[in-house]
N, C-alpha and C positions, 0 to 999 in steps of 0.2 A: 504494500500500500504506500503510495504515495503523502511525505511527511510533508506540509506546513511550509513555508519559506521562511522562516528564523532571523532571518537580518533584520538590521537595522540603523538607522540616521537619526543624528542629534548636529545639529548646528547652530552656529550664532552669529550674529549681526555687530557685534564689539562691546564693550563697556564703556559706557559714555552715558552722559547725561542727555537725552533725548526730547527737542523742543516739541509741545504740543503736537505742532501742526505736521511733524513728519513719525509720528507714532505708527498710523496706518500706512505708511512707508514703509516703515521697517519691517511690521509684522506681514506686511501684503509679500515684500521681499524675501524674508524668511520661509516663509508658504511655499510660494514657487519654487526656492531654490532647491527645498527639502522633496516638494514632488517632482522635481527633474531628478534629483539624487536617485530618490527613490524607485522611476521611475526605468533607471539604467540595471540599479541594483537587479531589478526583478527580470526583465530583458537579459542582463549579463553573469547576475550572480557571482559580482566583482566587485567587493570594496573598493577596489584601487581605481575603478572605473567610474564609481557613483561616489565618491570623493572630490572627483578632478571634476565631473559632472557638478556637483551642487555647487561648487567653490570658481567652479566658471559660472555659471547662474548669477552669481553676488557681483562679481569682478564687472560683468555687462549690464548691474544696475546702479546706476549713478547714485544712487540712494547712500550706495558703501563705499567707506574707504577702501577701495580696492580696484585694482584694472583702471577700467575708464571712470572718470569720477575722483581720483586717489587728489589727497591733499598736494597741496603744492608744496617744494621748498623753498629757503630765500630766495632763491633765483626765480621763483615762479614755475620751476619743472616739476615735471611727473617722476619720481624714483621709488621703483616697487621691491618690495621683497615677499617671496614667496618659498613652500616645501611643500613634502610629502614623505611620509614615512610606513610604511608596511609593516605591522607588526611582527608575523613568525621568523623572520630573518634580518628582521632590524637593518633593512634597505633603506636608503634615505637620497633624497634629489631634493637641492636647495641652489634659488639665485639670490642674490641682494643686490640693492643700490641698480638696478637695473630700468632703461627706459625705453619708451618703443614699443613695447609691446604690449599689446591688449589680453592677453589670458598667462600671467606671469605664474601660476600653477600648471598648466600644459609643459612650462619648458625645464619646472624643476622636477617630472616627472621625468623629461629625456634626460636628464643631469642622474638622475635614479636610473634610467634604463640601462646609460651607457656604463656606468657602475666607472668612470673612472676618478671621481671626484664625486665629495658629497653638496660643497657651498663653490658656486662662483657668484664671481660680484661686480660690479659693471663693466666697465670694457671685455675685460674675460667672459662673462657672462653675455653680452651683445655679440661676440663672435660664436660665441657658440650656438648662440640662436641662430645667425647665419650661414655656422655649417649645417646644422639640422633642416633647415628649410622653414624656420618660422617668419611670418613675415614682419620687416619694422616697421612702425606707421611712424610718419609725421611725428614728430611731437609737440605739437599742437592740436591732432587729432584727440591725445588721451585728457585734453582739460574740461572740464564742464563749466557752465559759466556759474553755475555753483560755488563750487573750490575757490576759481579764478576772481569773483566777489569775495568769498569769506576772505580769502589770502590778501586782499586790497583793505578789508575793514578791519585786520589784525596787524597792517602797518609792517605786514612782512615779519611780524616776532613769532615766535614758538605760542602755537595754539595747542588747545587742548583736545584735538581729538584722537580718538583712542578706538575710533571703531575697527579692528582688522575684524577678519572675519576667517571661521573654521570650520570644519567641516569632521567628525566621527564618523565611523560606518564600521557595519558586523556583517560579513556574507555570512551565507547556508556551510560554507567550509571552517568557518570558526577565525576568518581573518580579519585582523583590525588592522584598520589604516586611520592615519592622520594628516590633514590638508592646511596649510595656512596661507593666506594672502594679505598685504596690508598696502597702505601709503604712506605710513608714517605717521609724524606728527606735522602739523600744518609747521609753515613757517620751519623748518628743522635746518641745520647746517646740510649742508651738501655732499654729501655720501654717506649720512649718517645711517648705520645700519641699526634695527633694532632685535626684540626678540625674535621675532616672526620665523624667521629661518636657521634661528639655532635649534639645533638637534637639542633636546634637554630643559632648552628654555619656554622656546612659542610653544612647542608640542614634540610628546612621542609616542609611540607606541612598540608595543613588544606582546609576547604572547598571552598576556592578563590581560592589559586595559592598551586605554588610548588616551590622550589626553591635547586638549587646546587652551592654549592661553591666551589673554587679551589687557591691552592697558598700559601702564608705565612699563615702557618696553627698560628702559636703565632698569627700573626694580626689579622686573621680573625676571632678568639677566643674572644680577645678582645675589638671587633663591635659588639658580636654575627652578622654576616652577615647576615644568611640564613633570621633570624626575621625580622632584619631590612628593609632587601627588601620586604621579606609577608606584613610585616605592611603599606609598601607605597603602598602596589597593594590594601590593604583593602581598605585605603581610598581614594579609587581611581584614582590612577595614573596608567596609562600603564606600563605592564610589560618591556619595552623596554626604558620609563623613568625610571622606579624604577630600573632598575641594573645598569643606566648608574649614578644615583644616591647614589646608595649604594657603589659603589666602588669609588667615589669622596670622599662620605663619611668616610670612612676606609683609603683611603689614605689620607687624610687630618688629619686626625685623630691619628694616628698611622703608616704612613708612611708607608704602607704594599702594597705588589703589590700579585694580583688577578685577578679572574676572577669567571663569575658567567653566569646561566641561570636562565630561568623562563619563567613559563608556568602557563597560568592562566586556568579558570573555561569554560571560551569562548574558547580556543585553542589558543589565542596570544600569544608570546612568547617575550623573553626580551633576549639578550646578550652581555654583556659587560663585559673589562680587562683594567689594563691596563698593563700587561706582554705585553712582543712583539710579543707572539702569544696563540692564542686559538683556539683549533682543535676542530668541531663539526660536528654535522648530524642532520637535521629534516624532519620529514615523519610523510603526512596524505594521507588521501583518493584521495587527489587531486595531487597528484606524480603519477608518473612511477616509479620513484628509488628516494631511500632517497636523499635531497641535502645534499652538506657535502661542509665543506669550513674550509681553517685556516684565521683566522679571525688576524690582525694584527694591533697593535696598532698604534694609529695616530702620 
């Protein structure tokens, strides 16, 4: 007899404090991005698949810091950083500081496939996209007039946004992957890399859990976050204490405000901030439509 399809999607939209009037943005965003995930999952029956799937979904909505839409730096540019990591073999594909390209989790995927490096970062990172075949846009194609206002009404200084955006997923095989994309902080020095595509930090996963981080990318660096929470779910703590832990932890520590998910081996899931909000979506066999919720701190 044919079993159930068992997978499943948790993702989020970043930690940041989120104005009224783009709430149903975020959550409209998270929806979608979670029923394209979802929707590859079941078709492919590949986290690795319906990762890159949900976390391109976000990158092509202006809404998120991420892809098209991503904050500006002083200069006014677009500089992404993105990964991916597969859990049973702790495979990992990361770019940083990277510009040009519209889906900057597609090419930390080939940086993963080609397995000869795990992080490149701009220049190194834009030839490589070149050898592989991705194409570069303009870079004035990735700005919105969004970003390109906010970055003019912050006088060019370091803004506070914090939205990157992640992506969990469990195939029917029992394999966990982890996705991250961001644009940084608005206004940010120019080449300024954050957590996003450190193995450890933004996210990882390994044969228990999975884990994504969001927020003061310096803080979260200096937690390594991602680890710290994998290592309470190893030793068996639920995914829903270990985030609520791990960001006690880091804020105590280092005073950094965040936010984080996590998805174990069983399909439990963990989410915790303490930004004033956190925009997510989770979907398994047991929905009709992904839930999605902004999550707000106490």
């Amino acid at each position: 007899m044919h079993q159930p399809f068992q997978g499943k999607i948790i993702l989020h939209g970043g930690a940041r404090s989120v104005p009224s009037e783009m709430k149903t943005s975020y959550l409209d965003g998270c929806r979608a991005a979670a029923a394209r995930g979802w929707e590859v999952l079941l078709n492919s029956e590949s986290a690795l698949d319906a990762v890159e799937a949900a976390v391109i979904a976000l990158e092509n909505d202006p809404t998120f810091n991420a892809g098209y839409g991503s904050a500006l730096n002083r200069e006014g540019m677009v500089e992404m950083d993105s990964a991916i990591m597969r859990g049973p073999d702790l495979a990992a594909g990361a770019v940083a500081a990277i510009r040009g390209v519209a889906n900057p989790i597609s090419l930390a995927r080939k940086v993963m496939a080609e397995g000869e490096a795990v992080l490149l970062a701009s220049e190194g990172a834009l030839q490589f996209a070149v050898k592989h075949g991705t194409p570069i846009l303009p870079l004035s194609e990735m700005v919105s007039a969004a970003q390109y206002n906010q970055w003019l009404s912050e006088n060019k200084s370091t803004g506070e946004c914090k939205d990157t955006v992640g992506c969990l997923a469990l195939d029917q095989q029992g394999t966990l992957v982890a996705g991250t994309s961001t644009g940084g902080l608005s206004g940010k020095h120019s080449g300024r890399i954050g957590d996003s595509p450190l193995i450890g930090s933004g996210l990882y996963a390994n044969k228990i859990c999975a884990v994504c981080a969001t927020g003061d990318g310096e803080a979260i660096m200096k937690v390594v976050l991602s680890r710290e929470i994998a290592r309470l779910v190893e030793g068996g703590m639920h995914p829903q204490s270990a985030a609520e832990a791990g960001i006690k932890y880091m804020a105590e520590s280092v005073h950094g405000e965040a936010g984080c998910i996590v998805l174990d081996k069983h399909g439990e899931i963990g989410i915790a901030h303490n930004s004033e909000h956190l925009s997510f979506a989770v979907v398994d066999a047991t929905m009709r439509e992904p839930m999605v919720a902004l999550h707000q701190s106490l």
